[in-house]
C-alpha positions as CSV (number, residue, x, y, z in Angstrom):
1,X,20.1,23.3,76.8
2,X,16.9,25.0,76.0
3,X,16.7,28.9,76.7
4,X,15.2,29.8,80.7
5,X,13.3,32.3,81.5
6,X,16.2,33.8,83.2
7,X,17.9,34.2,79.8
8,X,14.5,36.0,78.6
9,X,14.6,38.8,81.4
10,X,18.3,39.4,81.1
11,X,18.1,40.2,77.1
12,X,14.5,42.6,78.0
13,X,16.4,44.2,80.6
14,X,19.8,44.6,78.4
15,X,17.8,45.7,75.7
16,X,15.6,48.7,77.7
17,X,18.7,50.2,79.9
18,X,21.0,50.3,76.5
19,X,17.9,52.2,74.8
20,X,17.3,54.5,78.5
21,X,21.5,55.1,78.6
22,X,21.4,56.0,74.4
23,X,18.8,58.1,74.8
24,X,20.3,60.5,78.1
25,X,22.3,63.7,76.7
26,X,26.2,63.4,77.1
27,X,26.0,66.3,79.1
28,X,24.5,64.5,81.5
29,X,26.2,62.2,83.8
30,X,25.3,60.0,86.6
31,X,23.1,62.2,89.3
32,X,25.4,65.0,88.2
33,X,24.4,68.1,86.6
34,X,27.1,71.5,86.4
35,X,25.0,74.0,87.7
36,X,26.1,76.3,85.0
37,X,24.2,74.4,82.3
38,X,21.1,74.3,84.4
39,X,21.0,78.1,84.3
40,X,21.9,78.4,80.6
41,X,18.3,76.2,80.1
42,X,16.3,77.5,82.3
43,X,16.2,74.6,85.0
44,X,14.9,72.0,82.3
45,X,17.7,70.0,81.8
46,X,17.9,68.7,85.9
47,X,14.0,67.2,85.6
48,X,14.6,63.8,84.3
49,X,18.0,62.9,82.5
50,X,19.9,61.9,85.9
51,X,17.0,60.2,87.0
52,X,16.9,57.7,83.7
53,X,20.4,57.6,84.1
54,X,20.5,55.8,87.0
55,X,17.4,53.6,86.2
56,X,19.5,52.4,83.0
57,X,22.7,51.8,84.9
58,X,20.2,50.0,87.3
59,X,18.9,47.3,85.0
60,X,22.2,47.1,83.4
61,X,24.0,45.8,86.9
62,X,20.4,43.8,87.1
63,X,21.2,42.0,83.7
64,X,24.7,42.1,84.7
65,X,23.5,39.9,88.0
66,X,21.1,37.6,85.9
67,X,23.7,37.0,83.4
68,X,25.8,35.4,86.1
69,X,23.5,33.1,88.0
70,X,21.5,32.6,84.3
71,X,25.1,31.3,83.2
72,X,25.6,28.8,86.1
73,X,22.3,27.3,85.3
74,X,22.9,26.9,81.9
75,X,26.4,25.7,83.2
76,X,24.7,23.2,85.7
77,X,22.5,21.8,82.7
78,X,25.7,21.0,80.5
79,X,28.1,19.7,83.4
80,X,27.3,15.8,82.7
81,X,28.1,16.6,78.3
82,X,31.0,18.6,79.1
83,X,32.4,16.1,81.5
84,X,31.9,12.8,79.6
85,X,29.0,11.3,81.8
86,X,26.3,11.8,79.8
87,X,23.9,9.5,80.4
């Protein structure tokens, strides 16, 4: 079964949240920020982190989704060698 384009956008958008989700401080957790540790640095630390958190979890539950219906196409594709009716 030859690779799908499906397969193509589910390794990109794998590959991009994992490098998003690495790159986000620990301290920061999904849209959640302690208040005290936006004080200690000056307000800095709420700009962007919980924003590309949530755009990496995003594309991970995206490749999560294409991995599924990627799967049953490949699955589709190999029914008739898997079952013995090759043709």
């Amino acid at each position: 079964v030859k690779v799908g384009f499906q397969g193509k956008v589910k390794t990109a958008a794998t590959m991009v949240a994992l490098t998003i989700v690495l790159s986000v401080p620990d301290s920061v957790g999904l849209s959640w920020v302690p208040s005290q540790l936006v004080s200690l640095t000056g307000g800095w630390l709420s700009g962007g982190w919980p924003l590309l958190m949530n755009l990496g979890m995003s594309l991970l539950f995206l490749s999560s989704f294409v991995t599924v219906t990627s799967g049953s196409v490949y699955f589709r594709a190999a029914a008739p060698v898997l079952m013995g009716k090759e043709d």
